[in-house]
PAGU-56060 format. One line per 3 residues: number of its first residue (from 1); their letters; for each residue x, y, z of N, C-alpha, C. Coordinates in Angstrom, 3 decimals. Last residue first. Layout:
N
NUM) a) X/Y/Z/X/Y/Z/X/Y/Z  ...
END
This chain:
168
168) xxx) 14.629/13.709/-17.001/13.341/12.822/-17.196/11.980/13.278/-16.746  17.565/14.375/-18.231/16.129/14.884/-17.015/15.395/14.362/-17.915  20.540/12.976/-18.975/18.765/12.759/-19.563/18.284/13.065/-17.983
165) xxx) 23.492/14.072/-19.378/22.270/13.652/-18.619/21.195/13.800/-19.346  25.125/14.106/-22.403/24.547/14.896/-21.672/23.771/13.508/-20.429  26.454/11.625/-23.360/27.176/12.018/-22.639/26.463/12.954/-21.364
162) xxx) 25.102/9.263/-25.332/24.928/10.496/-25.192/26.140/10.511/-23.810  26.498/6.077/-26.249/25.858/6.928/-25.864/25.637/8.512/-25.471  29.201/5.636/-27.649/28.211/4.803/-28.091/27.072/5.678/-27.669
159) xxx) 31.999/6.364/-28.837/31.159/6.671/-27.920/29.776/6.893/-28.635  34.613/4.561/-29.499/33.723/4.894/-30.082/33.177/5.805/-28.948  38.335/4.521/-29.699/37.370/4.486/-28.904/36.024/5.170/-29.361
156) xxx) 41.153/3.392/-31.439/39.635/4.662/-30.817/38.979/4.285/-30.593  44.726/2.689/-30.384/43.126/2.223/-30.927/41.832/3.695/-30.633  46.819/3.280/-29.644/46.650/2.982/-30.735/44.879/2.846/-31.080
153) xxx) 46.657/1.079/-26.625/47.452/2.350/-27.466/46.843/2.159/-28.348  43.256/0.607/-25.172/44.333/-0.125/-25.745/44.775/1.273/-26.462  41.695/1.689/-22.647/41.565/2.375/-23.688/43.098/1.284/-24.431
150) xxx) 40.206/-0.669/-20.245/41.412/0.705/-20.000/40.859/0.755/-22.137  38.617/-1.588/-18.115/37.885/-1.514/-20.208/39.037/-0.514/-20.169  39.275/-2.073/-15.538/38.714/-3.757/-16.268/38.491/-3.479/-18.246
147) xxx) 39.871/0.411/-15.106/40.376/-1.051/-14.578/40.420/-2.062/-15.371  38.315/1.748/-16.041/39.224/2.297/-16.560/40.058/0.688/-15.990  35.505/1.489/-14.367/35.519/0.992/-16.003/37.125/1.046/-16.560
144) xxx) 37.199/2.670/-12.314/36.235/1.338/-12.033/36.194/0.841/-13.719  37.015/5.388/-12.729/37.964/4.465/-12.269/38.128/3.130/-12.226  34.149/5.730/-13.495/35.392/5.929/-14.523/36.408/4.964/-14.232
141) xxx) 33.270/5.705/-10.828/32.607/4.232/-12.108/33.666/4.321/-13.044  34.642/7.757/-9.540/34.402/6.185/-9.383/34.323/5.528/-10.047  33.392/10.404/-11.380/34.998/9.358/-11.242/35.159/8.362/-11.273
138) xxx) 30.421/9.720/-10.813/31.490/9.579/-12.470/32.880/9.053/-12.289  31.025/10.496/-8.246/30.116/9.508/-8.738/30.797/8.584/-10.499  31.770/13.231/-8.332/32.386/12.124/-7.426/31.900/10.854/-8.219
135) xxx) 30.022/14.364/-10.439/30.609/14.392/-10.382/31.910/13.636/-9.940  27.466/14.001/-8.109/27.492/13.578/-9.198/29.055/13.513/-10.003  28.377/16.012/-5.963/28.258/14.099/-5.712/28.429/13.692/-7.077
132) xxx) 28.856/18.229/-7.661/30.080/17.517/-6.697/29.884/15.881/-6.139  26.051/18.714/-7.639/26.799/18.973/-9.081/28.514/18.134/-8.200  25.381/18.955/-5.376/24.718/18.082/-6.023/25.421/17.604/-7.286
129) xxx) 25.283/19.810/-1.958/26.412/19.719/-3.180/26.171/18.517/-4.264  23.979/19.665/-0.175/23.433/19.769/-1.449/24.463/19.987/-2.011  24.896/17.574/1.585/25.697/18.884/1.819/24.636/19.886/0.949
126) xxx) 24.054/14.818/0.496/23.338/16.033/2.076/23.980/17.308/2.182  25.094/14.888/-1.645/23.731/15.464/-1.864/23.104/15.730/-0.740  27.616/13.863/-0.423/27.429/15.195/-1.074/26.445/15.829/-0.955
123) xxx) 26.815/11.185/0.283/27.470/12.265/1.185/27.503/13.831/1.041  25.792/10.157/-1.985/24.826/10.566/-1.143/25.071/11.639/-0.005  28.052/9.830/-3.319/27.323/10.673/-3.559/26.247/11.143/-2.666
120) xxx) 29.008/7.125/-1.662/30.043/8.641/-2.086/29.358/9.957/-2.538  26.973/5.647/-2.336/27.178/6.292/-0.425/27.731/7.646/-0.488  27.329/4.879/-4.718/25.841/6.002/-4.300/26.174/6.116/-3.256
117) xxx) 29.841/3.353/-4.583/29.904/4.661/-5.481/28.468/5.536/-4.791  29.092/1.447/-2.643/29.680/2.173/-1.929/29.969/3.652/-2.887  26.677/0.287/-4.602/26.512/0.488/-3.629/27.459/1.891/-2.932
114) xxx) 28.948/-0.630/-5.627/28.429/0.163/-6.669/27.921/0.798/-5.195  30.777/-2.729/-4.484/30.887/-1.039/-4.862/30.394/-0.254/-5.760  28.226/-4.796/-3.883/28.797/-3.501/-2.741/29.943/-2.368/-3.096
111) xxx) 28.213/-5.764/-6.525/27.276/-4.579/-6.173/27.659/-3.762/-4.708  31.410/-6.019/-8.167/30.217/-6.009/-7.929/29.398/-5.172/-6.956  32.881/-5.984/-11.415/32.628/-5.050/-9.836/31.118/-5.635/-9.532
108) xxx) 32.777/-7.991/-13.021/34.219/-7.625/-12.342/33.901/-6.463/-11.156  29.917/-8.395/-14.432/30.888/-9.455/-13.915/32.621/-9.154/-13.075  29.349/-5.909/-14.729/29.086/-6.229/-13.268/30.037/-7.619/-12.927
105) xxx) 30.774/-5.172/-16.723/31.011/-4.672/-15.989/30.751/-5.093/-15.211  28.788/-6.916/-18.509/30.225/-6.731/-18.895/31.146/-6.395/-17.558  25.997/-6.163/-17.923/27.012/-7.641/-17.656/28.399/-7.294/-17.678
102) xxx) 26.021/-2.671/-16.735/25.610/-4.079/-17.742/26.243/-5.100/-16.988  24.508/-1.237/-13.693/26.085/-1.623/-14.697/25.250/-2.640/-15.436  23.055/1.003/-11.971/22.533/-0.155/-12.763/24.330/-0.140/-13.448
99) xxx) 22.936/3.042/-9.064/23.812/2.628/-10.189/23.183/1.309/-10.688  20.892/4.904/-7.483/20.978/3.747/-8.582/22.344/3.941/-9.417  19.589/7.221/-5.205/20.688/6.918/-5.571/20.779/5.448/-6.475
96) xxx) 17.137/9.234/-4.192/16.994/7.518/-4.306/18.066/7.936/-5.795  14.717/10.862/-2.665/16.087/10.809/-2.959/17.206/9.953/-2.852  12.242/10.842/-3.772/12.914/9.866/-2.279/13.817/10.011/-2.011
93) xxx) 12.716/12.947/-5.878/11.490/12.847/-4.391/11.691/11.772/-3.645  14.810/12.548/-7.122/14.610/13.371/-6.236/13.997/13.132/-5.019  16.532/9.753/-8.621/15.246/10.132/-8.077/14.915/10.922/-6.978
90) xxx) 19.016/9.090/-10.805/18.914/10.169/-9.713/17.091/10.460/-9.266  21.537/6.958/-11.794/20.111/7.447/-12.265/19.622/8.363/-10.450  23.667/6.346/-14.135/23.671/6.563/-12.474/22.399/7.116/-12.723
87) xxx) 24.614/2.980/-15.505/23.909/4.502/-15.320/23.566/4.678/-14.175  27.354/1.972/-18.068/26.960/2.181/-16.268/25.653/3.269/-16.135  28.098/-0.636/-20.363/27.265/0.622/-20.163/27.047/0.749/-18.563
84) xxx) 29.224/-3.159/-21.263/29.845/-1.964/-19.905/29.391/-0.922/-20.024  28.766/-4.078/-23.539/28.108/-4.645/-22.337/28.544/-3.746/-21.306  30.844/-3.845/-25.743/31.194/-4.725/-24.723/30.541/-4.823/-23.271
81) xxx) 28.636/-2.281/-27.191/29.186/-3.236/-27.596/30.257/-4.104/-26.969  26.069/-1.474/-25.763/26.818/-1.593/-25.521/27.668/-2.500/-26.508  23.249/-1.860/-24.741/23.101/-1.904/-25.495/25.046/-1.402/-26.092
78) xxx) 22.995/-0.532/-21.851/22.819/-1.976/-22.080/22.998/-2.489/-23.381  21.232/1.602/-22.117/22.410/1.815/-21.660/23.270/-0.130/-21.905  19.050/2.805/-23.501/19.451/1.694/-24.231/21.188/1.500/-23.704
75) xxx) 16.957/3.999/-21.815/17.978/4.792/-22.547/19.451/3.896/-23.422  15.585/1.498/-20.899/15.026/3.047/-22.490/16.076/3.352/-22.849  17.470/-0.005/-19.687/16.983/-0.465/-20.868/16.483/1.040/-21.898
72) xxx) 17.032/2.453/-17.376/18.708/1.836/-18.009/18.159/0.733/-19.342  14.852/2.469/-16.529/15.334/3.766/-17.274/16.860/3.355/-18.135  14.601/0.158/-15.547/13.599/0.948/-16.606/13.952/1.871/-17.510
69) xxx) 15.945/0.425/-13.583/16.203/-0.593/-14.893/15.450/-0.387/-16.154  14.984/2.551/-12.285/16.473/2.890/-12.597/16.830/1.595/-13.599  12.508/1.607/-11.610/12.624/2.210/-12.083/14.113/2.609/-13.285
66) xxx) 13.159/-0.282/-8.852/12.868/-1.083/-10.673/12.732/0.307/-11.865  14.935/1.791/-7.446/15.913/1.004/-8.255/15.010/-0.153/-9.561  12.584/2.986/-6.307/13.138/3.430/-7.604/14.491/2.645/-8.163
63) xxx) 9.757/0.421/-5.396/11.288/0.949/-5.040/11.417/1.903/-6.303  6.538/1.071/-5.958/7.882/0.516/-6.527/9.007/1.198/-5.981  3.529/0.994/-5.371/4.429/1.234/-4.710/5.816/0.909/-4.969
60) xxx) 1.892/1.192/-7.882/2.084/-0.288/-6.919/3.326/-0.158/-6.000  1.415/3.965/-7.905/0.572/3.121/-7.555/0.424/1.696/-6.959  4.504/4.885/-8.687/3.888/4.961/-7.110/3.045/4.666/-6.884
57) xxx) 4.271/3.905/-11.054/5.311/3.326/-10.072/4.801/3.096/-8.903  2.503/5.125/-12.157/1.930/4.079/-12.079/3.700/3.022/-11.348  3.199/8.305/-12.089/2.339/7.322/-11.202/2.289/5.738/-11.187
54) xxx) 6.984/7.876/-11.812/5.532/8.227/-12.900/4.760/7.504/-11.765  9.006/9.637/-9.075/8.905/8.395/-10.005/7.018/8.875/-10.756  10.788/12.496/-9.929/9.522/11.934/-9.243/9.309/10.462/-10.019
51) xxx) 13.055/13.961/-11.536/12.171/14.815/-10.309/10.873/13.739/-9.357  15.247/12.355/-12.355/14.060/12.643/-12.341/13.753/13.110/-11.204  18.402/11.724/-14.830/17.755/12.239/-13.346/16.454/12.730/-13.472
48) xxx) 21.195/9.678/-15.371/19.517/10.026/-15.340/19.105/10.391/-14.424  23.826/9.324/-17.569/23.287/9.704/-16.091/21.729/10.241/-16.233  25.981/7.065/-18.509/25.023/7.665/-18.154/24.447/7.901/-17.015
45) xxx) 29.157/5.815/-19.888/28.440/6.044/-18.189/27.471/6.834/-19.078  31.035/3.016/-21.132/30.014/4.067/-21.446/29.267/4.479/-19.832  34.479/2.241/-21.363/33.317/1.847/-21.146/32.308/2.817/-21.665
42) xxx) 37.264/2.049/-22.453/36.032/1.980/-23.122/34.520/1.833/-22.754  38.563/5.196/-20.904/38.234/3.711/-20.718/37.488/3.602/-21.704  39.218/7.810/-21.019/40.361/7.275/-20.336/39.936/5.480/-20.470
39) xxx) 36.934/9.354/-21.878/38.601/9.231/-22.839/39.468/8.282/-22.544  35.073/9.061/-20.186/35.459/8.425/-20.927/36.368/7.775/-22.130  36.039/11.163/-18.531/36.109/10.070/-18.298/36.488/9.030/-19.439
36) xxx) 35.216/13.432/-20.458/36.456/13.110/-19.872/36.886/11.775/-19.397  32.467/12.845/-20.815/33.318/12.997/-21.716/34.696/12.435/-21.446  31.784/13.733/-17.685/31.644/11.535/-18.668/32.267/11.774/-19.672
33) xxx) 32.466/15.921/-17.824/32.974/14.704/-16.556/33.040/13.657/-17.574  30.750/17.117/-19.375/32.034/16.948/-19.811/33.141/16.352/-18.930  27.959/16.756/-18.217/28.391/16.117/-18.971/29.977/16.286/-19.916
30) xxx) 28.919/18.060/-15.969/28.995/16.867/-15.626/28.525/16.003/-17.181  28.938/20.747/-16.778/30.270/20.329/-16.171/29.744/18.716/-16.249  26.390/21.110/-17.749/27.280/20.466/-19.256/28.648/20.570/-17.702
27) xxx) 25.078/20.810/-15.584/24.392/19.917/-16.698/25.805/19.886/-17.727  25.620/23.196/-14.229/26.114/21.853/-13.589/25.633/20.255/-14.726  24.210/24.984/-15.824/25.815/25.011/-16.012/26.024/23.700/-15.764
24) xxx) 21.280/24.501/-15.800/21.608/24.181/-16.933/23.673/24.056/-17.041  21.206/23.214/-12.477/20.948/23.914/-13.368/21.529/23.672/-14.982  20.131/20.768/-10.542/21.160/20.722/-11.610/21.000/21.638/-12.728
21) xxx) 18.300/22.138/-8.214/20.025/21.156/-8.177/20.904/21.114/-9.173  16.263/23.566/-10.188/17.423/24.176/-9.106/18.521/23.585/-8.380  15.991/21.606/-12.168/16.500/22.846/-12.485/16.871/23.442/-11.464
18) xxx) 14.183/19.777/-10.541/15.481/19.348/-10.836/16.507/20.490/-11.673  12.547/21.329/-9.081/13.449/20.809/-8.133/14.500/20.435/-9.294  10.833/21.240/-11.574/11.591/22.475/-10.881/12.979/22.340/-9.790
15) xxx) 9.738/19.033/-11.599/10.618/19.336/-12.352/12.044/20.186/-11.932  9.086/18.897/-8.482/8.704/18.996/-10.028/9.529/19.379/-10.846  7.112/17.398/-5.758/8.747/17.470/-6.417/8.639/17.618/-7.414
12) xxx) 4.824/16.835/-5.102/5.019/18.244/-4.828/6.721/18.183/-5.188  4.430/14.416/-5.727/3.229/15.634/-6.205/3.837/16.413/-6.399  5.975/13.075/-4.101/5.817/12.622/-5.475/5.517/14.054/-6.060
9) xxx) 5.264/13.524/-1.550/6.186/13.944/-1.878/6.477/14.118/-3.527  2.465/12.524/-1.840/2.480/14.085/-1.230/3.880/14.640/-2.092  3.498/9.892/-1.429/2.486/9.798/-2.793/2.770/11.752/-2.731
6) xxx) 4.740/9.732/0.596/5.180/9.482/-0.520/4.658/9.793/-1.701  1.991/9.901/2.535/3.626/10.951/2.652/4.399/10.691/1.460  0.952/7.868/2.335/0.081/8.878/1.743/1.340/10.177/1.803
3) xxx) 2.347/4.935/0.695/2.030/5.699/1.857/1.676/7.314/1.438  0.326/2.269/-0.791/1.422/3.011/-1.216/1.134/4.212/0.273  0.838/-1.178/0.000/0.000/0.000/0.000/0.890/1.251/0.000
END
């Protein structure tokens, strides 16, 4: 049963909330984070952020991590040509931290440091230092993809997905 304080919070988090954490500047620093990053590994990071899960989440009461798979299949993060797509996905109104990794990737990190990448951010987003968790956040997974998908000499590196964040 969905709780009547959640459903309130849902309502009243809008968009708006996500233009005053991640204004339009903190939108291209952090999409030239994953740029950067991604120079250094073959992997792929995305980042998704929503102001509120859709009703019919909060009708059957859904964690936002089934969401954050939801959102990691649409945005076809998974879709990967070595499977190491990462997305960090951002749900305001619970304020609900997701890393989703493909196969590729999860087979070599697993979930207590993904886990420990959303602690690193979560630390921030109590400061509201929002544009700095996120940010922190990227590194990590960078560091993390740069391990197991480093960039071979000589070779280029495609980039398979968008770079900007997707507000949702």
């Amino acid at each position: 049963m969905m709780k009547f304080s959640r459903l309130l919070r849902h309502a009243f988090t809008t968009p708006l909330a996500v233009r005053r954490a991640f204004p339009p500047s903190s939108l291209a620093r952090i999409t030239q984070a994953i740029a950067g990053s991604e120079e250094r590994h073959n992997g792929q990071i995305r980042c998704a952020i929503e102001s509120a899960l859709p009703w019919s989440y909060l009708r059957r009461d859904a964690p936002a991590r089934q969401r954050a798979l939801m959102v990691f299949s649409k945005l076809r993060v998974w879709d990967t040509e070595r499977n190491n797509g990462v997305l960090i996905y951002l749900e305001l109104a619970d304020h609900s931290i997701e890393v989703v990794a493909d196969r590729g990737i999860a087979q070599h990190v697993g979930e207590p440091e993904w886990k420990h990448v959303c602690d690193l951010m979560r630390e921030h987003f109590r400061r509201g230092q929002f544009e700095t968790g996120v940010l922190a956040g990227v590194d990590a997974i960078g560091a993390r993809l740069q391990q197991h998908f480093p960039v071979e000499p000589g070779s280029r590196r495609s980039n398979e997905l968008p770079d900007t964040p997707a507000v949702l």
